[in-house]
Backbone of each chain as ProteinMPNN parsed JSONL, in Angstrom:
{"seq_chain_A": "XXXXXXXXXXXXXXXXXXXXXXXXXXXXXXXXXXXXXXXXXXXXXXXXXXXXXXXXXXXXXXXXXXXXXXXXXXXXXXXXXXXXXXX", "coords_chain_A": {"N_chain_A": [[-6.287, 40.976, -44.265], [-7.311, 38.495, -44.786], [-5.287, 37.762, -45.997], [-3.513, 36.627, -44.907], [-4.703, 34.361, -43.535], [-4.66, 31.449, -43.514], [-5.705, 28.857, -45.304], [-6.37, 25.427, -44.426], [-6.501, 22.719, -46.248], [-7.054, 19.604, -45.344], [-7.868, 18.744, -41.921], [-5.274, 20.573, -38.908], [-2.999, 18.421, -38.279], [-3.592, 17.375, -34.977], [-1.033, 17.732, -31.924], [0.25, 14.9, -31.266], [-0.705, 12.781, -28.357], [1.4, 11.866, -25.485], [2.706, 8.777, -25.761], [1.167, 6.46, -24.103], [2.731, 4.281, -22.067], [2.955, 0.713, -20.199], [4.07, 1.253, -16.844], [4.666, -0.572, -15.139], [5.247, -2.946, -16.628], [7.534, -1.843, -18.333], [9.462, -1.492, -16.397], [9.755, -3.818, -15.279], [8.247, -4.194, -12.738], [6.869, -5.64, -10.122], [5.491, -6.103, -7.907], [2.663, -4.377, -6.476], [3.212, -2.528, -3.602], [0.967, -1.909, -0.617], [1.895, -0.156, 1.064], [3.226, 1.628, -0.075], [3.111, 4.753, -0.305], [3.872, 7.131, -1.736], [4.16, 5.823, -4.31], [1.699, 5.13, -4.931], [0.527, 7.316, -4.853], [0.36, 8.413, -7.491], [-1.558, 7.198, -9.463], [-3.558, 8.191, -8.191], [-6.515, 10.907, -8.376], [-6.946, 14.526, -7.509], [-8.935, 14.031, -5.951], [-8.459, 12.073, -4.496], [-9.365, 9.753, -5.885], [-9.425, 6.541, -7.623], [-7.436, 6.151, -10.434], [-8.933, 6.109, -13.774], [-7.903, 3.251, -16.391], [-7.311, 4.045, -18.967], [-5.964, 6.875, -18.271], [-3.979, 6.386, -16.722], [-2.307, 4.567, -18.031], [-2.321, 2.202, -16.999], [-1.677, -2.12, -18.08], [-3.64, -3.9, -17.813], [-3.496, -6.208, -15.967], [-1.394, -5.03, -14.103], [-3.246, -2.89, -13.192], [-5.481, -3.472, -12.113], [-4.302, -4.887, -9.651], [-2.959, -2.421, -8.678], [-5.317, -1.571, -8.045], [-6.374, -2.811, -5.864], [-4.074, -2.614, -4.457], [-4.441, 0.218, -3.554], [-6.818, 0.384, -2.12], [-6.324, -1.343, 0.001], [-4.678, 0.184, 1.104], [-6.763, 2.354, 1.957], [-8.115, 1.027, 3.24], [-6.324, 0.948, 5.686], [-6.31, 3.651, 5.868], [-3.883, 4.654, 5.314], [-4.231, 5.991, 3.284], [-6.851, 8.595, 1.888], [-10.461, 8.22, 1.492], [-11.554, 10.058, 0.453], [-11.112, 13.18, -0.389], [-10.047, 16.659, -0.747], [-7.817, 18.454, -2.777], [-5.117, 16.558, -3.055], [-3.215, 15.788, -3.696]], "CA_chain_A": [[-6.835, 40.124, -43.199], [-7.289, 36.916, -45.727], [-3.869, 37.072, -46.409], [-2.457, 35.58, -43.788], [-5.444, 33.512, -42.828], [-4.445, 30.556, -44.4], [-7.161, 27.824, -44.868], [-5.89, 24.191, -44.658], [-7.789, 21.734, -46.971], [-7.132, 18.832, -44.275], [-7.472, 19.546, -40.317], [-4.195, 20.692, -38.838], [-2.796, 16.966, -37.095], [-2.622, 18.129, -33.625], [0.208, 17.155, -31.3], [0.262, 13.138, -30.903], [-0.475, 12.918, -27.153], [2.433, 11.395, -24.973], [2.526, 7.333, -26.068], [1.006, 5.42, -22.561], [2.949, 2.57, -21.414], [2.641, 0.583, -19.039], [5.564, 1.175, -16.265], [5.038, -2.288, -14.642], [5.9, -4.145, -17.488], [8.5, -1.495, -18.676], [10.247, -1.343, -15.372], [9.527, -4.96, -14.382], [7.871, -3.956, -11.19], [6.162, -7.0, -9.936], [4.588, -6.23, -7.097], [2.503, -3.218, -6.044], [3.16, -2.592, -2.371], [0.036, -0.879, -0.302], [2.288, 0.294, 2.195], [3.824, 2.466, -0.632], [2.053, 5.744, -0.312], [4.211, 7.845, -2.887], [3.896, 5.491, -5.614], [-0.244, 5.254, -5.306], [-0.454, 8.096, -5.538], [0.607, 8.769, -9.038], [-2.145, 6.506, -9.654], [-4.994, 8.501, -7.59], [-6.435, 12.217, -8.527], [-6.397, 15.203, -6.813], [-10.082, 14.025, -4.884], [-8.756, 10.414, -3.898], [-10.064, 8.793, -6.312], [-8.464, 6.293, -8.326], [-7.26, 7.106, -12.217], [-8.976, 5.059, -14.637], [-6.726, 2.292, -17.191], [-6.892, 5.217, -20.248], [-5.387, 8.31, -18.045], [-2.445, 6.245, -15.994], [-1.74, 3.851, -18.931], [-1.637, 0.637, -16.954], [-2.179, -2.536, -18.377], [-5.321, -4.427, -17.124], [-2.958, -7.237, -15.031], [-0.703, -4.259, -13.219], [-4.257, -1.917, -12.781], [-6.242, -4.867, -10.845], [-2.885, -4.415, -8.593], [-2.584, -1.207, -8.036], [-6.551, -1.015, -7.553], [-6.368, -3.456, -4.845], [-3.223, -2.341, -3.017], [-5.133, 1.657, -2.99], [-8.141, -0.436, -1.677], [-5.676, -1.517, 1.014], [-4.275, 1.445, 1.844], [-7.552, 3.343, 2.338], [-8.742, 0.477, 4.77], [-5.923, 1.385, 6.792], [-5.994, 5.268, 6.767], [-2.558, 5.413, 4.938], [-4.59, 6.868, 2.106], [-8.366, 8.846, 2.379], [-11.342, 7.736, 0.688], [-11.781, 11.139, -0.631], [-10.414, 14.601, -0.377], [-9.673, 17.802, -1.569], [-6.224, 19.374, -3.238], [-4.54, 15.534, -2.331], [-1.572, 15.095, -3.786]], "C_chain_A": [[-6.887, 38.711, -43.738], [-5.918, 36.677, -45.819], [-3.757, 35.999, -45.959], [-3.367, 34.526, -42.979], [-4.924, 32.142, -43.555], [-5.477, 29.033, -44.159], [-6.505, 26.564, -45.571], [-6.713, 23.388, -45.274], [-7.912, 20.218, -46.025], [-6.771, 19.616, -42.516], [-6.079, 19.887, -40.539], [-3.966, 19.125, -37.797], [-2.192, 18.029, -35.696], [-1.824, 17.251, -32.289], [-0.508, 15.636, -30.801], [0.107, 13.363, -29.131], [0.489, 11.772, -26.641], [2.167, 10.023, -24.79], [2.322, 6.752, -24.703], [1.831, 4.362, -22.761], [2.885, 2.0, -19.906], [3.707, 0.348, -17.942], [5.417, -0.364, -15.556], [5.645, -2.97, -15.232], [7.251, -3.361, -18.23], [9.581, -1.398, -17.53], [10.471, -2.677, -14.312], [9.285, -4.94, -13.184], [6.619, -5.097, -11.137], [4.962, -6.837, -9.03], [4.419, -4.735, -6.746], [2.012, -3.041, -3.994], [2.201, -1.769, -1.771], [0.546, 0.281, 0.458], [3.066, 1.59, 1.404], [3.184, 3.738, -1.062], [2.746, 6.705, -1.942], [3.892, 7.108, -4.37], [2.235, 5.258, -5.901], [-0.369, 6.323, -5.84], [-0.182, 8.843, -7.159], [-0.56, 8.1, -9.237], [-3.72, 7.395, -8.989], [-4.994, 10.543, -8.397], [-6.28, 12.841, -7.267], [-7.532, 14.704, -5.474], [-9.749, 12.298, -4.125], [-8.461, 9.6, -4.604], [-9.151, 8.198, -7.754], [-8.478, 6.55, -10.135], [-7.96, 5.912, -12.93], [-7.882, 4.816, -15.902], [-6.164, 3.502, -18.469], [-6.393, 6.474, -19.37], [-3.905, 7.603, -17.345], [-1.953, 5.122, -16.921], [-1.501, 2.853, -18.301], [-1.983, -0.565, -17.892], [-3.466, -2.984, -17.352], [-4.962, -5.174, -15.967], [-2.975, -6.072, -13.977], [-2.155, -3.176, -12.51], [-5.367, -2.219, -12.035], [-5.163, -4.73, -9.664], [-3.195, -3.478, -7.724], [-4.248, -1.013, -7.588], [-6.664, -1.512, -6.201], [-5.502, -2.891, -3.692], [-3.521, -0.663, -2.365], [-6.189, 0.756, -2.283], [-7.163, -0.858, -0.368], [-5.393, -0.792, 1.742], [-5.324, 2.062, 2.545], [-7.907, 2.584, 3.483], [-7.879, 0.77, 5.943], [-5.301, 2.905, 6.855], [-4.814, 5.093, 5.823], [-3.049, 6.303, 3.821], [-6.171, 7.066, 2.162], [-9.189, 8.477, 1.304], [-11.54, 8.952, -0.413], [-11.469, 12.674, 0.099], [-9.956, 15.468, -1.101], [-7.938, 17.759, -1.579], [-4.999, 17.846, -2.219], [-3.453, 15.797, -2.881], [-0.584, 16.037, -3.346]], "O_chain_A": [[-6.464, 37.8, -43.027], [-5.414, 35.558, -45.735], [-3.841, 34.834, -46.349], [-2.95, 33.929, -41.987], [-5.034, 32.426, -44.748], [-5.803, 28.427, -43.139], [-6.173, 26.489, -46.754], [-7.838, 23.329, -44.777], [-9.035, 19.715, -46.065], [-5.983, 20.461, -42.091], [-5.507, 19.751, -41.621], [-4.65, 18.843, -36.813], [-1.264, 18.796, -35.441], [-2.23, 16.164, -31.879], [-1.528, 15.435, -30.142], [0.888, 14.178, -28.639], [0.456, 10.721, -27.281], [1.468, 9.745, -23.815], [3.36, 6.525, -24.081], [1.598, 3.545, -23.652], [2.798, 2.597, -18.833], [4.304, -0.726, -18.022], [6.355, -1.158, -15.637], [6.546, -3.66, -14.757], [8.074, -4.127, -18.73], [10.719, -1.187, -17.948], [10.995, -2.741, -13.2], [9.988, -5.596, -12.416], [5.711, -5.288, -11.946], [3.817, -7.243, -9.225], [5.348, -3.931, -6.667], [0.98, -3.315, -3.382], [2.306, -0.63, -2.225], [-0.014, 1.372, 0.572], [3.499, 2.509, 2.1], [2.716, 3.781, -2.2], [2.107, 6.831, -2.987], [3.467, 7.711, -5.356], [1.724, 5.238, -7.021], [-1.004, 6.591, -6.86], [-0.758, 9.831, -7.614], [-1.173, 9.159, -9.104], [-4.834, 7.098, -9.421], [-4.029, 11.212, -8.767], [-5.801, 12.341, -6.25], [-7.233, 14.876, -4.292], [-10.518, 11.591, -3.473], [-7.591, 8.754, -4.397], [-8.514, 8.843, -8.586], [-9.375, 7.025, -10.831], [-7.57, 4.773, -12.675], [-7.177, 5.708, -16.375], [-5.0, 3.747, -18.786], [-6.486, 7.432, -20.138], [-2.844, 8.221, -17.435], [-0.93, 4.629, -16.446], [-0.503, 2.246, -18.691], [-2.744, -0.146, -18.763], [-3.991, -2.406, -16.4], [-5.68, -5.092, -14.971], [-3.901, -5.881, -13.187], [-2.023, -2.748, -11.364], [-6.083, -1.422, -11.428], [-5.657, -4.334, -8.608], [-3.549, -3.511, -6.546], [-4.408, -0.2, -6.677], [-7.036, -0.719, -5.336], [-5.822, -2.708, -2.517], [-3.131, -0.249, -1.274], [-5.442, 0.477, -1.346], [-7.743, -0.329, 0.581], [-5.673, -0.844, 2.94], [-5.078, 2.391, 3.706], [-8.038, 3.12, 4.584], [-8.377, 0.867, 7.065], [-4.333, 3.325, 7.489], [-5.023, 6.134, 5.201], [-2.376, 7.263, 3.444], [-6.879, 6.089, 2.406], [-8.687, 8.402, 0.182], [-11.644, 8.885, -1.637], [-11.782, 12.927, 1.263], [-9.418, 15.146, -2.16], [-7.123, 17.277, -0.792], [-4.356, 18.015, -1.183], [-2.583, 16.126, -2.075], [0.607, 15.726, -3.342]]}, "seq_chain_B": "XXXXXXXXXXXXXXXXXXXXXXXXXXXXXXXXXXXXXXXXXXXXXXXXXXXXXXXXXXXXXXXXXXXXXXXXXXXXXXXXXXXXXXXXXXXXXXXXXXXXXXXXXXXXXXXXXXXXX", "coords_chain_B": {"N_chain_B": [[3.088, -23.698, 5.032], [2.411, -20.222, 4.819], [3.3, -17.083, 3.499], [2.592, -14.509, 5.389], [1.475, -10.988, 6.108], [1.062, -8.445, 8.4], [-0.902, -5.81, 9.504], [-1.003, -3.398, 11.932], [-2.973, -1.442, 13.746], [-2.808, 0.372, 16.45], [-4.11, 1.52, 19.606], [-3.366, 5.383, 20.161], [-2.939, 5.487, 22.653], [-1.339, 4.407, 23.588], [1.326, 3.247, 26.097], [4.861, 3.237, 25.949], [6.264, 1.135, 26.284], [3.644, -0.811, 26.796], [3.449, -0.854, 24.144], [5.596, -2.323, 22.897], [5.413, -4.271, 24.223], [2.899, -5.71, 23.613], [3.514, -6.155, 21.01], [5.767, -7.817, 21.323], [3.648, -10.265, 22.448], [2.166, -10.732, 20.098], [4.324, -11.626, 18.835], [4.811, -14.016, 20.019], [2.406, -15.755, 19.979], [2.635, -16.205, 17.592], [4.694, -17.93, 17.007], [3.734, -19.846, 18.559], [1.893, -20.733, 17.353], [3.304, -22.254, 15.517], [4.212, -20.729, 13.498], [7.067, -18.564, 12.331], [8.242, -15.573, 12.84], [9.517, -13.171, 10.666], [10.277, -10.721, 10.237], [10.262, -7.553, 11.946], [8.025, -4.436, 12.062], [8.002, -1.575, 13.207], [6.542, 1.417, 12.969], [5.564, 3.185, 14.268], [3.913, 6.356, 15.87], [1.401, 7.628, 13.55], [-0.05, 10.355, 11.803], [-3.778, 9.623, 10.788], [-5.258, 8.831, 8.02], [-8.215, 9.134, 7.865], [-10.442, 9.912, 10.909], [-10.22, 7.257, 12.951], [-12.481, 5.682, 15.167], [-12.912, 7.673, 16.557], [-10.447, 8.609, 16.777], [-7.173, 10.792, 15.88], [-4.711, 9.818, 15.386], [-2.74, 7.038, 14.633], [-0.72, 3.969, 16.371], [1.237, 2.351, 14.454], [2.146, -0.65, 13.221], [3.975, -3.379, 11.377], [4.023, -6.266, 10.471], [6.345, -9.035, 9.322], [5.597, -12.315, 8.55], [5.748, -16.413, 8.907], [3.398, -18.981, 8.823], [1.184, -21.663, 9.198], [-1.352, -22.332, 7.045], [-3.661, -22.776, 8.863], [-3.723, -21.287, 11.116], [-3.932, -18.816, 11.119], [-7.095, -18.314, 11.715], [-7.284, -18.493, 14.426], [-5.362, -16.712, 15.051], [-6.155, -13.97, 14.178], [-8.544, -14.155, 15.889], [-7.686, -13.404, 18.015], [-6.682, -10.849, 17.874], [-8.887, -9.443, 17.398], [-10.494, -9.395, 19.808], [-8.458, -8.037, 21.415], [-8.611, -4.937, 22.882], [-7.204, -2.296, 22.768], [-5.974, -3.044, 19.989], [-6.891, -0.896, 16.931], [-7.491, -0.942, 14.56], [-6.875, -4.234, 12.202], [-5.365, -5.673, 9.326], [-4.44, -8.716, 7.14], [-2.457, -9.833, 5.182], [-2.266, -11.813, 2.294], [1.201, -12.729, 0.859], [2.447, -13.177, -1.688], [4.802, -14.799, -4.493], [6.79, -12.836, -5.046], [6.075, -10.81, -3.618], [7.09, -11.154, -1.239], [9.751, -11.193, -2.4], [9.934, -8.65, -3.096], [9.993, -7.303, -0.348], [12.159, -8.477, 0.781], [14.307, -7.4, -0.961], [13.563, -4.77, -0.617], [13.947, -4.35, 2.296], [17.075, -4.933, 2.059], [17.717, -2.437, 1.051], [17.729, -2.611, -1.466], [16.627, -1.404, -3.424], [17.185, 0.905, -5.978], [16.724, 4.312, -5.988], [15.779, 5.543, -7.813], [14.729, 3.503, -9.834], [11.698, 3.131, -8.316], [10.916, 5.678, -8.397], [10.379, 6.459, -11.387], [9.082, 8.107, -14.378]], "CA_chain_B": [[3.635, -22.551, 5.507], [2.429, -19.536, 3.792], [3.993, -15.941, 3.778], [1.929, -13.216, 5.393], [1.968, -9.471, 6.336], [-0.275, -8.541, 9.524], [-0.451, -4.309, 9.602], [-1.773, -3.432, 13.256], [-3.206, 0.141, 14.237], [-2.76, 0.412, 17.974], [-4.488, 3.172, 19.873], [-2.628, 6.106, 20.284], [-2.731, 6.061, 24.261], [-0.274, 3.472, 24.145], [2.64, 3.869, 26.093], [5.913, 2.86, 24.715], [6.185, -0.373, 26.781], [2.748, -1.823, 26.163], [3.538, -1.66, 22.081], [6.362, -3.558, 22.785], [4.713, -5.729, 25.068], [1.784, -6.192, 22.467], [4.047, -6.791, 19.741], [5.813, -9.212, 21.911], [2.883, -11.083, 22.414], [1.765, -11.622, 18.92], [5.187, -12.461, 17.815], [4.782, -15.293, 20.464], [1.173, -16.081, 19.583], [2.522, -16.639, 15.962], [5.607, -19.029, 17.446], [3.177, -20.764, 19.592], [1.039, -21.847, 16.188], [3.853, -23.17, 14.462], [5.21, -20.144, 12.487], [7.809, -17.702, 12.809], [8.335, -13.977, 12.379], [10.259, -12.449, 9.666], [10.559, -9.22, 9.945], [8.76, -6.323, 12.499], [8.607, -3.124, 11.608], [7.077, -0.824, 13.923], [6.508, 2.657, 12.138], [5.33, 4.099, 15.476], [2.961, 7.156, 16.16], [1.407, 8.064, 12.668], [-1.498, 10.853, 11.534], [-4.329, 8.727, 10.067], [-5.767, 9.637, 7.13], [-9.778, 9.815, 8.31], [-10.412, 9.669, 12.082], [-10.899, 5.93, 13.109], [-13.171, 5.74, 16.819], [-12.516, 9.52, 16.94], [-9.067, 8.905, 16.996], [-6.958, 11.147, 14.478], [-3.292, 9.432, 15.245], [-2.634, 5.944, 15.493], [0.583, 3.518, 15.95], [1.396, 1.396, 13.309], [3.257, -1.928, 13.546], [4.067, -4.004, 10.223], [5.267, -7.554, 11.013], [6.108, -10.051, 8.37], [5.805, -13.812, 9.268], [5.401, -17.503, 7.914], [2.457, -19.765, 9.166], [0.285, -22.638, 8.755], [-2.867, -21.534, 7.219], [-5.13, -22.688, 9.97], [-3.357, -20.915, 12.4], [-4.229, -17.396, 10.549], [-7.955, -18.273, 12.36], [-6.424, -17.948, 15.956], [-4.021, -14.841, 15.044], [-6.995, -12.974, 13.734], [-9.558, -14.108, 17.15], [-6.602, -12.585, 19.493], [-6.368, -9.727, 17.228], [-10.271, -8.58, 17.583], [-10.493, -9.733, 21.229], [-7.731, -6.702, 21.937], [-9.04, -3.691, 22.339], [-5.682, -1.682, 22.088], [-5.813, -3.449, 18.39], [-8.112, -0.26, 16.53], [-7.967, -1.66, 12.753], [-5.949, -4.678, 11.846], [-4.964, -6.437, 8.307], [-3.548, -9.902, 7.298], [-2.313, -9.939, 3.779], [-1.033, -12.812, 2.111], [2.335, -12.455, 0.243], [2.885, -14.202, -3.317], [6.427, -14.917, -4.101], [6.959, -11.371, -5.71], [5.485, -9.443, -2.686], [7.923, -11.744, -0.715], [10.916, -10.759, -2.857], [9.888, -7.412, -3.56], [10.204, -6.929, 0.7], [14.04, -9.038, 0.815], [14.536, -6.327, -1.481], [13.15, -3.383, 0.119], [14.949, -4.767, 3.182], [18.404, -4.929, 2.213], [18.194, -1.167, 0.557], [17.995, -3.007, -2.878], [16.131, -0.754, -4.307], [17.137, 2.057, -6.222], [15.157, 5.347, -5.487], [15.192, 6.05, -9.563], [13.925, 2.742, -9.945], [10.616, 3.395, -7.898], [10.253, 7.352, -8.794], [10.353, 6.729, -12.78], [7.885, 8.257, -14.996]], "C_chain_B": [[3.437, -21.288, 4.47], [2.991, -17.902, 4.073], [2.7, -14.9, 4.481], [1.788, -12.009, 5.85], [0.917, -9.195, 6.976], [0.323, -6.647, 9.386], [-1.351, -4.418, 10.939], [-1.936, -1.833, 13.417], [-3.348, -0.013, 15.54], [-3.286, 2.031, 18.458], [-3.726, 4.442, 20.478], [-2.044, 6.256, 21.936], [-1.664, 5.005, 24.782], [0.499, 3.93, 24.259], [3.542, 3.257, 25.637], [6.411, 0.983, 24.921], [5.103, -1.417, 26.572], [3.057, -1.823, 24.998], [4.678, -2.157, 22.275], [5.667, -4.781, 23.749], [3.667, -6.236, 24.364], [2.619, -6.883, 21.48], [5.203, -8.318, 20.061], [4.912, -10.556, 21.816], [2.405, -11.458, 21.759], [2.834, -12.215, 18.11], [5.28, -13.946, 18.812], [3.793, -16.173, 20.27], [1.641, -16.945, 18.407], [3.839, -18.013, 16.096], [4.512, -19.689, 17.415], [2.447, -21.857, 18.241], [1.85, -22.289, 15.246], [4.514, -22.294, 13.618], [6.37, -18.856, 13.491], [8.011, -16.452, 12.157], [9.274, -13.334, 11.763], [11.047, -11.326, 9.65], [9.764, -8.074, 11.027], [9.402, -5.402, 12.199], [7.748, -2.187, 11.983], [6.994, 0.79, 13.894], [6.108, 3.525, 13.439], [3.996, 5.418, 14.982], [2.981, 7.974, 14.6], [-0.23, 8.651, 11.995], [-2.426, 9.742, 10.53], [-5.159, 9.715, 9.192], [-7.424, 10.532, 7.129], [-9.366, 8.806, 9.818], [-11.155, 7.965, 12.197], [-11.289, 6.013, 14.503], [-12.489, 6.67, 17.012], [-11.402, 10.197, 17.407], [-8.574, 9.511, 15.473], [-5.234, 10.556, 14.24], [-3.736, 7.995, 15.387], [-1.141, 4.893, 16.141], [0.466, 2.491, 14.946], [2.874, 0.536, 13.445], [3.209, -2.929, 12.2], [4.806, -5.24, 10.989], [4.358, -8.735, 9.69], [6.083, -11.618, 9.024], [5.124, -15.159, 8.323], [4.744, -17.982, 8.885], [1.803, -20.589, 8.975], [-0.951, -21.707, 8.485], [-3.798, -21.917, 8.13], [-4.601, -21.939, 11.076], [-3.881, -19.309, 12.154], [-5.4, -17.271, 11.894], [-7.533, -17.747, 13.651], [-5.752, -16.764, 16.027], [-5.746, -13.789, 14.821], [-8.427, -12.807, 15.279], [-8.912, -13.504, 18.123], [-7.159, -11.079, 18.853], [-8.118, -8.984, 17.385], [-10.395, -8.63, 19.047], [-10.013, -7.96, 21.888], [-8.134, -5.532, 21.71], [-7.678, -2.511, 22.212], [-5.707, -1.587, 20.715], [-7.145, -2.186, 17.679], [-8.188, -1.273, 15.273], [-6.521, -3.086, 12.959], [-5.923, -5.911, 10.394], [-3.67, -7.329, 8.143], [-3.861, -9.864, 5.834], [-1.578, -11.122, 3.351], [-0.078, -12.472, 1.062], [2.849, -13.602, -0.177], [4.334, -14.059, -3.369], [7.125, -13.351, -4.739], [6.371, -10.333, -4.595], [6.808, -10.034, -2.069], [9.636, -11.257, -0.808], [11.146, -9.123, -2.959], [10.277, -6.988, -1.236], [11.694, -7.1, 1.783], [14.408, -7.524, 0.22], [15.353, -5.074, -0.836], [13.987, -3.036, 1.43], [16.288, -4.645, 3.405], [18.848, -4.044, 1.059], [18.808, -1.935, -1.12], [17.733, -2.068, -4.29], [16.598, 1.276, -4.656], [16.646, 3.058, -6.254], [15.08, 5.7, -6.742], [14.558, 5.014, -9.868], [12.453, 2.846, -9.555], [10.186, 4.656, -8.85], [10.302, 7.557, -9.9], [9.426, 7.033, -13.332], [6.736, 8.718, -13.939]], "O_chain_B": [[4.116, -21.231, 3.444], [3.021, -17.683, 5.284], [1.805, -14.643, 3.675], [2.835, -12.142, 6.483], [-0.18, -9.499, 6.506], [1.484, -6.268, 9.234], [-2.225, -5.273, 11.084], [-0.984, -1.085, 13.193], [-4.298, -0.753, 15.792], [-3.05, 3.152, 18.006], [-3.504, 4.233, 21.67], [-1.071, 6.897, 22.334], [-1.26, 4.801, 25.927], [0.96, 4.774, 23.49], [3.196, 2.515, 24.718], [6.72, 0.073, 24.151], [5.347, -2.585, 26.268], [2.993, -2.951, 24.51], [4.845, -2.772, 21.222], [5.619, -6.008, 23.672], [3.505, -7.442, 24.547], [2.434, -8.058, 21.164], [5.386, -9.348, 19.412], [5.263, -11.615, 21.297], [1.88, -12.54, 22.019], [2.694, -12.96, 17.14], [5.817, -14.93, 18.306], [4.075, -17.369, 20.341], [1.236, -18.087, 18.191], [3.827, -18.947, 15.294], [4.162, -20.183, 16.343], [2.431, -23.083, 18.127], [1.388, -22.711, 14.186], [5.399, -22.783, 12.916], [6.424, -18.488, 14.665], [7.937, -16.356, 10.932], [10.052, -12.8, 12.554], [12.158, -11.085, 9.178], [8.587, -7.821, 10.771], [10.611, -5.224, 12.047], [6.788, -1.892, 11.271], [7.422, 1.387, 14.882], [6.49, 4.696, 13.432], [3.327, 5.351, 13.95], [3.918, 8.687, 14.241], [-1.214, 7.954, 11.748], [-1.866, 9.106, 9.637], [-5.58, 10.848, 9.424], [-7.79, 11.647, 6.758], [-8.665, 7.812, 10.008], [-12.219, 7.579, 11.713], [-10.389, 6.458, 15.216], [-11.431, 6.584, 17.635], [-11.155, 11.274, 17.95], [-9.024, 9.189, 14.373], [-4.603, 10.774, 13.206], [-4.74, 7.647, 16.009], [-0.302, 5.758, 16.392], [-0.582, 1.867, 14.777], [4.049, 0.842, 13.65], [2.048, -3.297, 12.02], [5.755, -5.241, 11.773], [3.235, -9.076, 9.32], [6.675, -11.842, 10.08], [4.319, -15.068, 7.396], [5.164, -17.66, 9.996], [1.464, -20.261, 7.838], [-1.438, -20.802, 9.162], [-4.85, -21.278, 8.143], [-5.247, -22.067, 12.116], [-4.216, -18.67, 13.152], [-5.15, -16.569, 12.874], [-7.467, -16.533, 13.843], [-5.645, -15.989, 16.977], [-6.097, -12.943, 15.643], [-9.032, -11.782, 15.592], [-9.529, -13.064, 19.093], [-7.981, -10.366, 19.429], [-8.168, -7.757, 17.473], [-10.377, -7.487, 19.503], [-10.675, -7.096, 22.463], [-8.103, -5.005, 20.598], [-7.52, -2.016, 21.096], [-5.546, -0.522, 20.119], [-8.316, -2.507, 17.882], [-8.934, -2.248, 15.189], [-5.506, -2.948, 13.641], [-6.498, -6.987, 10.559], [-2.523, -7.15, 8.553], [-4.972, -9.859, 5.303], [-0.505, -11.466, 3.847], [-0.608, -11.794, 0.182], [3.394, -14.564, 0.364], [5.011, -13.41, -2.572], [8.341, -13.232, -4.59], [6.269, -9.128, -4.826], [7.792, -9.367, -2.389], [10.453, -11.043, 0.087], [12.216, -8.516, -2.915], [11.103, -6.078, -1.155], [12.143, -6.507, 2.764], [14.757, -6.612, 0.969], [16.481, -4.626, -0.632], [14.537, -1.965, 1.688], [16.786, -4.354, 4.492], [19.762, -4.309, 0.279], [19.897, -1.811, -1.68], [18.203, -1.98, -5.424], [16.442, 2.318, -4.019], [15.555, 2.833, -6.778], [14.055, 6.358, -6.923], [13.47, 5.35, -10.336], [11.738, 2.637, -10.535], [9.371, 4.641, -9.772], [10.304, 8.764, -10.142], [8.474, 6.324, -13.005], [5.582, 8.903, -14.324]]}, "name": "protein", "num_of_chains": 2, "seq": "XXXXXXXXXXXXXXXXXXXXXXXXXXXXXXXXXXXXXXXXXXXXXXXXXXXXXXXXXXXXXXXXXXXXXXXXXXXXXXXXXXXXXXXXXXXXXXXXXXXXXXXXXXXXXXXXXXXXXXXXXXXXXXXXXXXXXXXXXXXXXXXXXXXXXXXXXXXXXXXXXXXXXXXXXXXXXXXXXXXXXXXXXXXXXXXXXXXXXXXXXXXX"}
């Protein structure tokens, strides 16, 4: 049973999680359109609500953007304030 | 003359002639003050996301246009006046919303471009 336990003298490093960038500035996308429902919602969870800067990797410029043009959307209904199983 | 993007929710009981006859009349409204209209783009009869005045559809009319900024005042006093009009937004458009809609317009945009990552 010890055998095969094998006891590491440092943790084990566990998997690097997937490097954020920020696609605005890697894809030179300038402007975030409200009227663009598919691309918000990468940006919103499953209840609505929008992703904060550490889970969708924007920067701070492009994530003032995209907060505003969901903030747009919802005033006109293209996207709900809050809801179940959204995307 | 500044760029701006008016979205209009019209109430669903419109028939097909008043939303052109509405949208007529604000693209003449927006002549009349000195600017001119860009672009309409009238998306027609579309489910809304939460019921607005206990409506659950509405129509939706996008029209781009250039204007004096004092004339915005006047577009926006028509625009509540109408009751037809349920919700309506006036966005202004920086030179990158501007370009980004030439664009969008003349099928510039690649659909891998948008849907990356």
């Amino acid at each position: 049973m010890a055998k095969n336990e094998i006891k590491y003298l440092t943790a084990i490093k566990q998997e690097k999680p997937k490097k954020k960038f920020c696609r605005f500035k890697k894809y030179g996308i300038k402007y975030v359109d409200y009227k663009d429902i598919e691309f918000l919602k990468k940006f919103v969870n499953e209840q609505g609500k929008l992703l904060p800067r550490r889970l969708s990797g924007n920067s701070l410029k492009y994530q003032r953007k995209v907060t505003e043009a969901v903030k747009k959307a919802r005033q006109m209904s293209l996207m709900p304030y809050v809801t179940d199983l959204y995307k | 003359m500044n760029n701006y993007e008016l979205m209009v929710i019209f109430t669903p009981v419109l028939s097909e002639e008043d939303f052109k006859a509405s949208q007529k009349k604000y693209q003449d409204l927006i002549a009349e003050l000195g600017g001119a209209s860009v672009h309409s783009n009238p998306w027609g009869l579309k489910s809304l996301a939460y019921p607005i005045q206990k409506k659950t559809t509405g129509i939706y009319w996008v029209l781009e246009f250039t204007l004096p900024a004092e004339g915005i005042e006047k577009l926006k006093i028509q625009l509540l006046r109408d009751e037809q009009v349920m919700r309506h937004m006036v966005t202004r458009l920086d030179k990158y919303a501007v370009e980004y809609n030439y664009t969008k317009r003349n099928g510039g945009f690649a659909k891998q471009d948008k849907a990356e990552a």
